[in-house]
C-alpha positions in Angstrom: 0.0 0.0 0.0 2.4 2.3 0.9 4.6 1.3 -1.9 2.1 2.6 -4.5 1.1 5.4 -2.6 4.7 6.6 -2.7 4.8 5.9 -6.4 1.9 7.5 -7.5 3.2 10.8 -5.5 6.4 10.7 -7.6 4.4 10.5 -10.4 2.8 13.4 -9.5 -1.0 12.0 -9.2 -2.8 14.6 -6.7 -5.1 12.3 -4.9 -2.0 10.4 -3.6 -0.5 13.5 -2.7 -3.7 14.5 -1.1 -4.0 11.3 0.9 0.2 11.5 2.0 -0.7 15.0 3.6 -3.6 13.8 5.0 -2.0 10.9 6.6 0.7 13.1 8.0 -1.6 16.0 9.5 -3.4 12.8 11.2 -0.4 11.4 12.8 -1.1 8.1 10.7 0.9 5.0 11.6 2.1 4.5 8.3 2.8 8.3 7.8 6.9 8.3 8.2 7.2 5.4 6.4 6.0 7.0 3.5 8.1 10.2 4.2 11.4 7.9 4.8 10.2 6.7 1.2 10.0 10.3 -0.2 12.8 11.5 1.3 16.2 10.6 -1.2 14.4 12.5 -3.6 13.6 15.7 -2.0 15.9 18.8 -2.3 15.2 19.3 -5.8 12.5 22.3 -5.7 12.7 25.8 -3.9 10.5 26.9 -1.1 9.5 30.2 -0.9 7.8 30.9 3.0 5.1 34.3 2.4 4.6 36.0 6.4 3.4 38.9 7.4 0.3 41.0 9.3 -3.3 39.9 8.6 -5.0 42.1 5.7 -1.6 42.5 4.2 -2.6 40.6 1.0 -0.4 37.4 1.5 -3.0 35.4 -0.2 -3.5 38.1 -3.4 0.6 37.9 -3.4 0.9 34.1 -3.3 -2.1 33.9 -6.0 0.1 35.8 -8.3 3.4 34.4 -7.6 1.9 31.0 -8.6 0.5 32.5 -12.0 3.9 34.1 -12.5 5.9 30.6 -12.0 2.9 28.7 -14.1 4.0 31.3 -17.0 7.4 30.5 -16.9 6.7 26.7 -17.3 7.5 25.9 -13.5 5.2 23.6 -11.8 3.8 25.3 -8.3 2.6 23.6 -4.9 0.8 25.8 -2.3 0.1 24.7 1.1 -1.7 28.0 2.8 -2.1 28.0 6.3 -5.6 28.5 8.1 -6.7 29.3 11.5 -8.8 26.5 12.4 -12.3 26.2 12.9 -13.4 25.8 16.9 -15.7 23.3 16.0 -14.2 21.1 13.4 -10.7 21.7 14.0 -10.2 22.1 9.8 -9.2 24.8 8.1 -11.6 27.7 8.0 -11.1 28.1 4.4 -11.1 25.6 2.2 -9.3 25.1 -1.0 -12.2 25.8 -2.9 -12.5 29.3 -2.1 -8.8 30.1 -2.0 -7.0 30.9 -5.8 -9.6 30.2 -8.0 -7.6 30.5 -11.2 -4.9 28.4 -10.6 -7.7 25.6 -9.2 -8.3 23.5 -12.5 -4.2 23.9 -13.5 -3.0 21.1 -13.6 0.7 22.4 -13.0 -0.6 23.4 -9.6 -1.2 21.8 -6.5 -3.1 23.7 -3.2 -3.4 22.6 0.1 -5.2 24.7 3.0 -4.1 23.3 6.1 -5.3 24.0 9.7 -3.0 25.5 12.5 -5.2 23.3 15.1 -3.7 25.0 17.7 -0.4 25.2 16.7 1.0 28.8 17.0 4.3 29.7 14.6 1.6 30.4 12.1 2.6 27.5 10.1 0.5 24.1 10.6 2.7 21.4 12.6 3.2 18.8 9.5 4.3 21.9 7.5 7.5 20.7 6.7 6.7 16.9 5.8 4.1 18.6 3.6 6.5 20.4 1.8 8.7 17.3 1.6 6.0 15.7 0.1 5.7 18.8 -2.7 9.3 18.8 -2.9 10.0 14.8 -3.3 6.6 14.8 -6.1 8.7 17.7 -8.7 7.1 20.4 -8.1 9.5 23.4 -8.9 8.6 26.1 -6.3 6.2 25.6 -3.0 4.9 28.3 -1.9 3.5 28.2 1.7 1.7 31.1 3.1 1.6 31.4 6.9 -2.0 32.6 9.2 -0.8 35.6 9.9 -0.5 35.8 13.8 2.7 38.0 14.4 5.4 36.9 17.0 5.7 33.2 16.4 6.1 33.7 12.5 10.0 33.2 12.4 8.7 29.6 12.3 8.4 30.4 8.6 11.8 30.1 8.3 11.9 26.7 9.7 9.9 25.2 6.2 11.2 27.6 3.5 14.4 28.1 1.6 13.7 31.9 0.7 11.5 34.2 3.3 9.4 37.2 2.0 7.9 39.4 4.9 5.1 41.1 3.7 4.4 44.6 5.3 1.6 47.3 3.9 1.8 51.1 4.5 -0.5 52.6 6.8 -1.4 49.5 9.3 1.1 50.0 11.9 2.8 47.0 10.5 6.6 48.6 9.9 6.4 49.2 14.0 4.9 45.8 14.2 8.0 43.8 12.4 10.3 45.2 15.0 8.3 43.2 18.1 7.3 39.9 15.7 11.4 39.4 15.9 10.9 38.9 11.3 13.2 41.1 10.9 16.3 39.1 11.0 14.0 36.1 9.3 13.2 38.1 5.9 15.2 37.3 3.0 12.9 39.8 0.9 10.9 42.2 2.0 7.5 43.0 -0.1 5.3 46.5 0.7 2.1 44.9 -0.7 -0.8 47.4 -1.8 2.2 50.2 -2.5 -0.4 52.4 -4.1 -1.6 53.6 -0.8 -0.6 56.6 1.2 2.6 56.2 3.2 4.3 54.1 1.2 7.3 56.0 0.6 7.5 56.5 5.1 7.1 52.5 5.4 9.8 52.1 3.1 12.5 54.4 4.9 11.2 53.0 8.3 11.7 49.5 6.7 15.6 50.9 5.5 16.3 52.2 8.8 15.2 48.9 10.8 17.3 46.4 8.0 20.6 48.6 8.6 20.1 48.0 12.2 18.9 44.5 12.5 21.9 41.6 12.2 19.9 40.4 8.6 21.2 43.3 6.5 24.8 41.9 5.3 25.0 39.3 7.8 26.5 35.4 8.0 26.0 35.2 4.6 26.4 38.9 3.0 23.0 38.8 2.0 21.4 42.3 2.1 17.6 41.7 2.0 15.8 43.7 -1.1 12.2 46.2 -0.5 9.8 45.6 -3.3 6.6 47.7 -3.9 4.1 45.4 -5.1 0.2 46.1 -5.6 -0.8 42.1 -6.2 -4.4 42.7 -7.2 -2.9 44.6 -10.0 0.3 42.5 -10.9 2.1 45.0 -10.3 5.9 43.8 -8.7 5.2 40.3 -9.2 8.2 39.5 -11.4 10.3 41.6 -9.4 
């Protein structure tokens, strides 16, 4: 059984990628013998971690990142992270309603899963999921975290490449100091950069990177600021 599960997820079939997640957000007993199966063959794609306040426009962002990989011929896994429901304990929004251009593509894979709990913003089988993304071919996987500030860095912990997103106006450049993202951001995105108080964000966001230990740190890496207005496609490529 779990020899052709673990070859139907190589071959890329979503239902059996579907079913791996599943087993591993459930704690199934069979669950890290099909990770130990997938994992000589993971390391292959890039992981791109998308954090930042609530009502920044992570989801509009990630949308469009997808659509920009899918038109360079990349094939794109999402797994977006949800608070979950009190009642049900599954995601609050479903799959369904998230990214519904990308949802008959068949270059793309989405996952919603639920935090249950779990703070870090990120669900707690985040990084098997990934694995499972990564070990199936799929060039990039983005995963987009709930949004709940402090615990964030966790992002870090799944992704290869970590884009803080901030938005002028919101409070949010004072609010990356305290979340401790700072020193986690490998880019950092001011989303909806056609509203006022873009240009303050920006030198606020300047003065906290020459300051913080990211900016030309271990590994000379001196994070970028891109304006982006997602709805509009505007600063996707970029």
């Amino acid at each position: 059984m779990t020899a052709s599960l673990v070859e139907r997820i190589l071959a890329r079939d979503p239902r059996a990628i579907a079913r791996a997640i599943s087993k591993i957000e459930n704690d199934s007993p069979d669950a890290n013998e099909i990770l130990k199966a997938l994992f000589a063959r993971t390391g292959h794609g890039l992981t791109v971690g998308v954090t930042g306040a609530p009502g920044a426009g992570k989801s509009s962002l990630v949308d469009k990142l997808a659509l920009h990989y899918r038109s360079t011929g990349k094939t794109v896994g999402v797994i977006a992270v949800d608070p979950s429901s009190p009642f049900s304990g599954g995601a609050l929004l479903g799959d369904g309603f998230r990214m519904q251009t990308l949802a008959n593509d068949p270059g793309v894979f989405i996952r919603s899963m639920a935090t249950r709990g779990n703070l870090g913003g990120l669900a707690r089988a985040r990084v098997d999921a990934v694995a499972v993304l990564d070990a199936a071919g799929y060039d990039r996987t983005l995963v987009e975290t709930v949004g709940v500030g402090q615990d964030e860095v966790d992002v870090v912990k799944a992704a290869d490449v970590s884009v803080v997103v901030l938005v002028p106006g919101m409070g949010d450049d004072i609010q990356a100091i305290k979340a401790g993202i700072m020193e986690i951001g490998d880019v950092f995105v001011i989303n909806k950069a056609d509203r006022e108080g873009v240009e303050r964000t920006e030198r606020e966001l300047i003065a906290l990177l020459e300051i913080s230990e990211r900016s030309g740190g271990k590994d000379g890496w001196t994070p970028p600021i891109v304006r982006t207005v997602a709805t509009q496609n505007k600063g996707i490529a970029e």
